[in-house]
Structures are given as C-alpha cells and as structure tokens.
C-alpha positions as CSV (number, residue, x, y, z in Angstrom):
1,X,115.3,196.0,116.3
2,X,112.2,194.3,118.0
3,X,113.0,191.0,120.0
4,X,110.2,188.4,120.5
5,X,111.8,185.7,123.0
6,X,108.8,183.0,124.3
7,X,111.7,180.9,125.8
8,X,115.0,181.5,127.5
9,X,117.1,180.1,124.9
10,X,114.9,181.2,121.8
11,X,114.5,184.9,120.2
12,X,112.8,185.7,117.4
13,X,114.0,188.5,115.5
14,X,111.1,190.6,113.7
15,X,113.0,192.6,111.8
16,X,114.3,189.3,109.9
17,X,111.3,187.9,110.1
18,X,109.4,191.0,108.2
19,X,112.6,191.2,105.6
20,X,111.8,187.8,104.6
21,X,108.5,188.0,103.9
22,X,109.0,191.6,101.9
23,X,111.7,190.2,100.0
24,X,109.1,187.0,99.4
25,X,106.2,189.2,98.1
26,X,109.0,191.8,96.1
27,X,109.8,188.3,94.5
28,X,106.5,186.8,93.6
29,X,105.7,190.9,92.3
30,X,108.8,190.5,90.3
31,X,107.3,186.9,88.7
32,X,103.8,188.2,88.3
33,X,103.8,188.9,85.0
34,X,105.6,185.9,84.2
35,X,102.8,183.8,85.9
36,X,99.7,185.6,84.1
37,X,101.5,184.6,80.7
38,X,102.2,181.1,82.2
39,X,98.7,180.8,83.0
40,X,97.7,182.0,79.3
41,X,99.9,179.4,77.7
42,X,99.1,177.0,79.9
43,X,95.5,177.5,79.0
44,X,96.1,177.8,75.6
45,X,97.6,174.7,75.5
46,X,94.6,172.5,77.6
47,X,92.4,173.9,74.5
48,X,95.1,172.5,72.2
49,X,95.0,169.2,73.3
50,X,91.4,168.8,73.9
51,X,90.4,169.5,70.2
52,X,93.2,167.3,69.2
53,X,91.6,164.8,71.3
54,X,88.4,165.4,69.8
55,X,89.9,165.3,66.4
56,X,91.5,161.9,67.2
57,X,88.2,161.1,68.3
58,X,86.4,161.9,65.2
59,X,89.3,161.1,62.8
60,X,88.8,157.2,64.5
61,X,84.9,157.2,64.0
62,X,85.5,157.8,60.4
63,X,88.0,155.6,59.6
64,X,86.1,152.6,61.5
65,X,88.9,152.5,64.0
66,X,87.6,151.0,67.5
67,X,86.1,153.2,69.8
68,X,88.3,152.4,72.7
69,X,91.4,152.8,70.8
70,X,90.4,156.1,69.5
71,X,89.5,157.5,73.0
72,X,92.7,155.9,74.5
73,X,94.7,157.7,71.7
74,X,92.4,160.9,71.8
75,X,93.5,160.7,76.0
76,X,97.1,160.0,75.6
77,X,97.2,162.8,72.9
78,X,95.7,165.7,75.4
79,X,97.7,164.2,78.8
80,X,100.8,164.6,76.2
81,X,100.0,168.0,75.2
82,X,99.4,168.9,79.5
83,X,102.4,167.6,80.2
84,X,104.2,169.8,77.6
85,X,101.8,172.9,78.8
86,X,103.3,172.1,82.4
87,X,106.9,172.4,81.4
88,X,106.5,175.2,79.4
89,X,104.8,177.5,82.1
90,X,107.7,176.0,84.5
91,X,109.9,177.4,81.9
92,X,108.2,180.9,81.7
93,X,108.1,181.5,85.5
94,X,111.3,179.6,86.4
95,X,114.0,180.5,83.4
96,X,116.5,178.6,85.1
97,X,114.4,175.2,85.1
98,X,115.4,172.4,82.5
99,X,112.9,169.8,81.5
100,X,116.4,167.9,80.5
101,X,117.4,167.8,83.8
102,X,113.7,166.7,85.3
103,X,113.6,164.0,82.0
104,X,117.0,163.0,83.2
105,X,116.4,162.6,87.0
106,X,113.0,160.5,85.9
107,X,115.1,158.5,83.6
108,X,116.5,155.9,87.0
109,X,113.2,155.9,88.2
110,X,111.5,155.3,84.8
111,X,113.2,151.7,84.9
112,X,112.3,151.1,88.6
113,X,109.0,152.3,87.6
114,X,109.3,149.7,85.0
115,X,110.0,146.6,86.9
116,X,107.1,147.4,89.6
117,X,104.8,147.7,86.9
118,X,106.2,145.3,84.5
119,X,102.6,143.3,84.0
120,X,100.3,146.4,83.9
121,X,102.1,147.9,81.3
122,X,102.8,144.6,79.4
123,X,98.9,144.1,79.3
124,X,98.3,147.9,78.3
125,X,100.4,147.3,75.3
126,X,98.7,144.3,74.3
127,X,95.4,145.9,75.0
128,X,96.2,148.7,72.4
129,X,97.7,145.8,69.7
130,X,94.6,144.2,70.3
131,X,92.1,147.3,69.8
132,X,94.2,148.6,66.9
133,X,94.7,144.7,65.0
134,X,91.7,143.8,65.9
135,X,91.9,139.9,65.8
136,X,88.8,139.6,67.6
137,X,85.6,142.0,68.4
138,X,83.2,142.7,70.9
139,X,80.2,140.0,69.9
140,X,82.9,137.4,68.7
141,X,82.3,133.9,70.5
142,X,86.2,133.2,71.9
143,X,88.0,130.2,73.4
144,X,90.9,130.9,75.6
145,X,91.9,128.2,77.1
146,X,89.6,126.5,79.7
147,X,87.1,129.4,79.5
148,X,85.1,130.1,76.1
149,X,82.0,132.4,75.6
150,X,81.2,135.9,73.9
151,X,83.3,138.8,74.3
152,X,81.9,141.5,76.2
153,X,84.3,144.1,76.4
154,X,88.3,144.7,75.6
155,X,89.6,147.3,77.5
156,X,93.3,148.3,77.8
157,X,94.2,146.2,80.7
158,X,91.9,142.7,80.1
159,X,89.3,141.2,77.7
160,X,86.4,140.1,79.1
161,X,83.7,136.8,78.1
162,X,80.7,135.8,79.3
163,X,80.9,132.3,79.2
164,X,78.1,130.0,78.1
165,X,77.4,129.2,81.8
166,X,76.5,133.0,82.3
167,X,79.8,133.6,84.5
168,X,82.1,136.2,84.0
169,X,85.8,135.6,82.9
170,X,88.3,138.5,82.8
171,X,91.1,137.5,81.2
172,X,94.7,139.7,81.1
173,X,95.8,141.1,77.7
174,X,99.3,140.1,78.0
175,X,97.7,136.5,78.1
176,X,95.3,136.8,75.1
177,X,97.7,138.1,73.0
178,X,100.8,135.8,73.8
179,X,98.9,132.5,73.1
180,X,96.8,131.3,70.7
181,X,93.1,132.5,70.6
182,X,90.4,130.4,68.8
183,X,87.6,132.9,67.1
184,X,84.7,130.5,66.4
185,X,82.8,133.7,65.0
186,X,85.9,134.8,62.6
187,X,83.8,133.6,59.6
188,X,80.1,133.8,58.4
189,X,80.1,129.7,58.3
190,X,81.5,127.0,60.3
191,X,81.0,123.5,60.7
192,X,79.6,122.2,63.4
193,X,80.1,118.5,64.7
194,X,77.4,116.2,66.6
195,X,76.9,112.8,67.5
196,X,73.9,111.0,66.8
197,X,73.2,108.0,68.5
198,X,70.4,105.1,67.9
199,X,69.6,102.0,69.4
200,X,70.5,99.2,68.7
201,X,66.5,97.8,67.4
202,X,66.3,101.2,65.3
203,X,66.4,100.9,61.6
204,X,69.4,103.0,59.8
205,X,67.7,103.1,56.4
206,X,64.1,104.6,57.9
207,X,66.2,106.9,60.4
C-alpha cells in the first residue's frame, strides 16, 4: 500500500486511487464495442433525416407549398429523427436507460416550459398556420390595424410590412392571425375611391 498524505489530516491512498481508474478503463473496454455501433447508428440515422429533409424539401417545391414552410417541416423532420438517433445510441451503450423515464421526467417541465414561453410558441404555431393556409403572400399589400404596406417576409415568429412611408413594421404571428387582416391585393381588381373637388366658378358639364 503506497500512502500520499500532503496534509496532516488528509491521505491519499494510491492503491484505491489506481483501482478506480483500472476498473474505469476495464469498463469503458467492456462498452467499446457498444459505442462504435452507437456511433454507426447514430450516423446512420443523421443521413436518414437529412434526405428526409431534403425530400420534404423537394416534395414542397413541387407541390407549390411555401418555401419557408417546407424548410421549417424539412428541419423539424431531421431534429426529430436526431433526437430519436440520440436515444437510440443511449440505449445501445446504456441498456438500462429508458427514454420513458427521460419523456416522463421532461413531462413537469414541458408545462413549465410552456408557461415561460407561452407567446413564442403561440406565434410559431400561427406562423406555420399562416405559411401552410396561406391567407396572405409575400408581395400582398396588407392592413393590420394602424400599420398597412407590402409584405416582405413571414417567418415563423412575425410577419413583416414595409409600410408606404418606407418604415418597417414587424408584426407577431399570434396577432395577425387572431384578428382580422385586410388583403387589398387578394384579387386581380379592386375599386378604388377618390374625391374630386372643383371650385365653386368651375363648370360641372365642361369638367
């Protein structure tokens, strides 16, 4: 037995010291093989999901889906299929790990999650109802509102104009879609209404 003491009331014992870290690397031995066929799946799995992203992709161009709904789609697909690739390499190396338990641990703070985030995720859905109903486009003159103009972009969190004064106005999703929108480009003609005024020495019939 070898004794290491650097203070009176501390000793360090090497032999314990050495047994744990041989017992450590007879362990991760043990789980080697186990983590090169984790690794494989895992990596198996990211080239799953991005040509199912890419299919998404593709599959959206064709059927004259928006852009930035197929890429959100295309993105939610492949961070799905990660997130299953994680859990089943956790699996492979760790056979006593349970997703169930993990999903039902997250489950509390899902709904904590929730309430902090309550807004974001309310305007995420309504940007994806929005991209995928399309009630509007990009190019489409909007009012909303005190703030009208043409839409420049719809992302997944706001829609924004650029208002006939050449501002800026980014408006949240959750907003747009809750209340009522007026598209004044929704239909190749509209009327339009003016006033015309004359004086009072002008003649109505030569006007």
């Amino acid at each position: 037995m070898f004794l290491l003491q650097d203070e009176p009331n501390r000793v360090f014992d090497l032999d314990v010291i050495w047994n744990s870290m041989f017992g450590l690397l007879n362990w991760f031995m043990s789980r080697l093989p186990y983590l090169i066929v984790a690794i494989i799946v895992f990596t198996l799995l990211v080239i799953v999901g991005k040509i199912v992203s890419r299919i998404i992709h593709t599959a959206g161009e064709r059927t004259r889906l928006d852009v930035t709904l197929a890429d959100l789609l295309g993105r939610l697909a492949y961070f799905s299929i990660i997130i299953l690739a994680a859990f089943v390499a956790a699996v492979i190396i760790f056979p006593a790990f349970q997703p169930g338990d993990l999903v039902a641990g997250l489950g509390i703070t899902s709904v904590a999650v929730g309430f902090a985030f309550k807004d974001v995720l309310q305007n995420f859905f309504a940007g994806i109802l929005i991209l995928w109903r399309r009630p509007f486009i990009v190019g489409d003159q909007l009012k909303f509102r005190d703030y009208e103009g043409t839409v420049e972009e719809i992302n997944v969190r706001s829609t924004r104009l650029k208002t006939f004064d050449g501002e800026r106005a980014v408006i949240p999703n959750g907003d747009v879609y809750a209340n009522a929108v007026l598209v004044k480009t929704a239909y190749p003609n509209r009327r339009i209404r003016f006033t015309v005024g004359i004086g009072y020495l002008d003649d109505i019939e030569k006007g």
